[in-house]
C-alpha positions as CSV (number, residue, x, y, z in Angstrom):
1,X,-44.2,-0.2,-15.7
2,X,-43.2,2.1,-18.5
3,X,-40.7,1.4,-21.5
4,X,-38.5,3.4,-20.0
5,X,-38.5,2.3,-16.6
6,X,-38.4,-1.3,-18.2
7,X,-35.4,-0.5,-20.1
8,X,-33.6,1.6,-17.6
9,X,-34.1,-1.7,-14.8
10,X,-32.7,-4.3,-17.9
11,X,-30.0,-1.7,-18.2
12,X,-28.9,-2.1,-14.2
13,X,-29.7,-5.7,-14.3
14,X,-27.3,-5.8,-17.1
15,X,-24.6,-3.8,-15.4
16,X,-24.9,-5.8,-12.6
17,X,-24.5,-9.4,-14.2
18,X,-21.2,-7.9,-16.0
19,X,-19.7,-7.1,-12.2
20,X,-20.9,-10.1,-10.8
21,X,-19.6,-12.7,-13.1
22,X,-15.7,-11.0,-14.1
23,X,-13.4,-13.4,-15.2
24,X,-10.5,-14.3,-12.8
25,X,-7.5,-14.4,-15.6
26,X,-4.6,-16.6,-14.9
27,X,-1.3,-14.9,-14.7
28,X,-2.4,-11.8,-14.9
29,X,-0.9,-8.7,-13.2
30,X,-2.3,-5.5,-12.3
31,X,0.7,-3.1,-11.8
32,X,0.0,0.8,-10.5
33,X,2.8,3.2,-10.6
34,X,2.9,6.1,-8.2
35,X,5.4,7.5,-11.6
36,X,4.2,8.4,-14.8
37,X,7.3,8.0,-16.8
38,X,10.2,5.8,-15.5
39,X,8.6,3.1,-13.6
40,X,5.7,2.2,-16.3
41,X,8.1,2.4,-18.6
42,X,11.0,0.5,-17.0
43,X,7.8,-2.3,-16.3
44,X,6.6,-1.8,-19.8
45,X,10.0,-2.9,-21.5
46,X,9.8,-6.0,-18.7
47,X,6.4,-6.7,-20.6
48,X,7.1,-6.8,-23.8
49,X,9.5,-9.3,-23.4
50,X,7.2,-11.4,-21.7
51,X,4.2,-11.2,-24.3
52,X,7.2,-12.0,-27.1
53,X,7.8,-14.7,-25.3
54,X,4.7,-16.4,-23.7
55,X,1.7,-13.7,-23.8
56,X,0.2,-13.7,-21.2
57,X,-1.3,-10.2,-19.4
58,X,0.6,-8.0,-17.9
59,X,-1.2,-4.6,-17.7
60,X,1.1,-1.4,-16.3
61,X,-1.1,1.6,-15.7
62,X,0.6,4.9,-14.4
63,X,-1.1,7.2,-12.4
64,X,-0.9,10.8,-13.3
65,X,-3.4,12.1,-11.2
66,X,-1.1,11.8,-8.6
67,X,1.3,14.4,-8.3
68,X,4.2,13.4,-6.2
69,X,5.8,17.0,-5.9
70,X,2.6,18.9,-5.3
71,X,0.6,20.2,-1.9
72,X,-1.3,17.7,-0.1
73,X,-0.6,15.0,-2.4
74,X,0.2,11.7,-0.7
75,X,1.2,7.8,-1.1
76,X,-2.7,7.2,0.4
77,X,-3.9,8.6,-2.6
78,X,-2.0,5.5,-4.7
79,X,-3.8,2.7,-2.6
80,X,-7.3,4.1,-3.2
81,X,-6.8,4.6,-7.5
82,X,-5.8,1.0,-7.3
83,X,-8.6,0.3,-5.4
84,X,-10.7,2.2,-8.2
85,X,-9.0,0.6,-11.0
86,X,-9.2,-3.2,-9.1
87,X,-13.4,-2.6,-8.7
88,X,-13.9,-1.0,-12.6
89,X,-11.4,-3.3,-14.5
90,X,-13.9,-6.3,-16.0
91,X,-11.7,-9.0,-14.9
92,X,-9.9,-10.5,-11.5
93,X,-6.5,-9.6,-11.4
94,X,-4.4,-12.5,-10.2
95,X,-1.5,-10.2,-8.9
96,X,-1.9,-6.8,-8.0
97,X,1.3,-4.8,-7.3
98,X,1.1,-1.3,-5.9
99,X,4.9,0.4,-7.0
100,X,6.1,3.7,-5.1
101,X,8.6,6.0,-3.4
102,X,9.1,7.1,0.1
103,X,10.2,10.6,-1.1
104,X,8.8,13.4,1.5
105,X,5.4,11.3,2.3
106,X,4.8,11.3,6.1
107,X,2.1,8.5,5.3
108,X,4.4,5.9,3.3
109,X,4.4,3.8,6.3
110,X,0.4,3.5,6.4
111,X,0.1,3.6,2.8
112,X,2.1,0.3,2.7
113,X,-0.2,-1.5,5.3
114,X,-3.1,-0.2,4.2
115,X,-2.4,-1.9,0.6
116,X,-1.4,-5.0,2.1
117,X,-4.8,-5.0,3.7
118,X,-6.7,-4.8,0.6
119,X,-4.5,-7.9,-0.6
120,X,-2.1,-5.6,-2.8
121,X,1.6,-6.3,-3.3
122,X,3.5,-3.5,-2.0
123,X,6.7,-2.6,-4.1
124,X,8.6,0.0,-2.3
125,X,11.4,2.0,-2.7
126,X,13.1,4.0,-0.2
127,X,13.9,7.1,-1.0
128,X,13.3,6.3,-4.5
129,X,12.9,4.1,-7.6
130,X,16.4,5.7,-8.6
131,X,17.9,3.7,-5.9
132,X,16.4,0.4,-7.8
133,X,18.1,1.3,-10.7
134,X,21.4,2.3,-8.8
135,X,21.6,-1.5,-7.7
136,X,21.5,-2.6,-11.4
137,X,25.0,-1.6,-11.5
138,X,26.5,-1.3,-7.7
139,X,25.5,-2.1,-4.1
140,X,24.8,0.1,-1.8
141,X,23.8,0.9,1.8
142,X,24.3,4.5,1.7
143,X,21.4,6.5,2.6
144,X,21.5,9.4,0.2
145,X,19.1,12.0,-1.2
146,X,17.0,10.9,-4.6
147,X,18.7,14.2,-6.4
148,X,21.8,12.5,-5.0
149,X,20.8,8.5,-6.9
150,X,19.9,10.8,-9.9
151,X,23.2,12.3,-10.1
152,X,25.1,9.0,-10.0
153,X,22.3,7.3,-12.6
154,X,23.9,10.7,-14.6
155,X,27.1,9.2,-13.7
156,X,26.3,5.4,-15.1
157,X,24.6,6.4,-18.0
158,X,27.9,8.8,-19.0
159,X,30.5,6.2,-18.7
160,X,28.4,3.6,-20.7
161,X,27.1,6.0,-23.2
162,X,23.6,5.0,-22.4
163,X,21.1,6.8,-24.4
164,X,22.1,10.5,-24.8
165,X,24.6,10.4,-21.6
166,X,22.6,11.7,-19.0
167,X,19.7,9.9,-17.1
168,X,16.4,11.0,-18.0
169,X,12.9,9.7,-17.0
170,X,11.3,9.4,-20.6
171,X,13.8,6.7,-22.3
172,X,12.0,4.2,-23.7
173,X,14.5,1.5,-23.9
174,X,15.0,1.7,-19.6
175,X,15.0,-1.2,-19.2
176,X,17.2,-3.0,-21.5
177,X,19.9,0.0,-21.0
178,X,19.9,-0.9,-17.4
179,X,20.0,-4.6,-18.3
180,X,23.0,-4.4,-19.7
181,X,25.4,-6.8,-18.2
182,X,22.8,-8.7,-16.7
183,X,21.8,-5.6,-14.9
184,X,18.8,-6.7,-13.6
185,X,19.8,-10.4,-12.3
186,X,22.6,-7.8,-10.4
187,X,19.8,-5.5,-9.3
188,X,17.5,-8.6,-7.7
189,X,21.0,-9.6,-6.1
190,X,22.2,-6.4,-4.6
191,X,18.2,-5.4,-3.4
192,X,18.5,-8.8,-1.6
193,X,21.7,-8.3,0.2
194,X,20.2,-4.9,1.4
195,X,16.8,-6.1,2.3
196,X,18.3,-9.1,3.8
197,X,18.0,-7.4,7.9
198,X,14.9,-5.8,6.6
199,X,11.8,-7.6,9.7
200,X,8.6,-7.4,7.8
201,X,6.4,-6.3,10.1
202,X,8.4,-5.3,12.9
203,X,11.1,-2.5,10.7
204,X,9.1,0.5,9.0
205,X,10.1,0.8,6.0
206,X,10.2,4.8,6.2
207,X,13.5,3.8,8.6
208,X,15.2,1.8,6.3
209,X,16.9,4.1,4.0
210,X,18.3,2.8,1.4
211,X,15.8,-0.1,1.4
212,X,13.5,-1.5,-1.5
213,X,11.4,-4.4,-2.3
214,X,11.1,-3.4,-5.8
215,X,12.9,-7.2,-6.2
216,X,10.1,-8.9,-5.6
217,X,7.8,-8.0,-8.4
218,X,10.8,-7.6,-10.7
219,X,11.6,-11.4,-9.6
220,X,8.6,-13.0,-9.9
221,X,7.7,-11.5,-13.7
222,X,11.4,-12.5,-14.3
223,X,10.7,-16.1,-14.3
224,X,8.3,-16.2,-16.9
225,X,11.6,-15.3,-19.4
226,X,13.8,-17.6,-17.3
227,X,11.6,-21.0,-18.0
């Protein structure tokens, strides 16, 4: 055998000991957004405050490939980056929480099963992640439009002079402006109350408009700053 053939097998042999012995890391989270601006940064702000507090890993990793307003586009497309991100990251995720909209995708139903197949958390929003920030503020059951939860996050952010007065997806600071009094204990609350009749696996969640399970990941990094 050559040098180089020697060196090119060490090389694979190599490669294949680092995928073989990854490190499962204790509370560790793996969270893909189907947004590239409001949700990471919404969960971004949410991780800060729990690296101040305890450290820990909390990784949020947006996905701009995915264009949610263009052609052929789809929800599908979410499950299979994460599933891309899950094989190349070099250690085992403890948590892995897949976050996105209904919007127009005909294959948001299947997209949420098919992540739950593959073991991934599945944090929803119907229509979109708008309505999650609605509830920070006031319950509702009202299906409506995302243009139409945009316009009353316009609404919100005017009568509390949050940022410049006017919703907009690239504020930094989302989250603490929408936990302001105790927005986000409020939220978890009012996403309950709504998800309450929700029957996992028997009610699509394409059907139950507004609906969100957003809650649930929201909830369970919450209680690493409520210890």
């Amino acid at each position: 055998m050559g040098s180089d053939d020697l060196f090119k097998k060490r090389r694979e042999e190599r490669k294949q000991r680092k995928h073989e012995y990854k490190v499962p890391r204790a509370n560790s989270y793996l969270i893909v957004t189907e947004g590239e601006r409001t949700e990471p940064l919404y969960f971004g702000g949410l991780e800060k405050l729990i690296k101040d507090k305890i450290g820990g890993r909390v990784d949020v990793v947006a996905a701009p490939m995915i264009d949610i307003h263009g052609e052929g586009s789809s929800t599908g497309k979410l499950i299979e980056l994460t599933e891309q991100i899950v094989k190349e990251a070099n250690i085992i995720y403890q948590n892995i929480w897949v976050v996105f909209d209904k919007d127009d995708f005909e294959d948001f139903d299947q997209a949420i099963a098919n992540g739950a197949d593959k073991g991934y958390k599945m944090a929803w929003s119907n229509q979109s992640f708008e309505y999650w920030l609605y509830l920070h503020f006031y319950y509702s059951d009202s299906a409506l439009h995302r243009d139409d939860w945009n316009r009353k996050l316009d609404q919100i952010f005017q009568q509390n002079h949050f940022g410049d007065g006017k919703y907009r997806k690239n504020y930094g600071n989302i989250y603490m402006l929408v936990d302001s009094y105790d927005g986000v204990n409020t939220a978890i609350k009012n996403a309950k109350r709504r998800m309450t009749g929700f029957r996992n696996g028997c009610d699509k969640p394409s059907d139950y408009d507004p609906g969100t399970t957003v809650y649930e990941l929201v909830q369970e990094l919450k209680s690493y700053l409520d210890e």
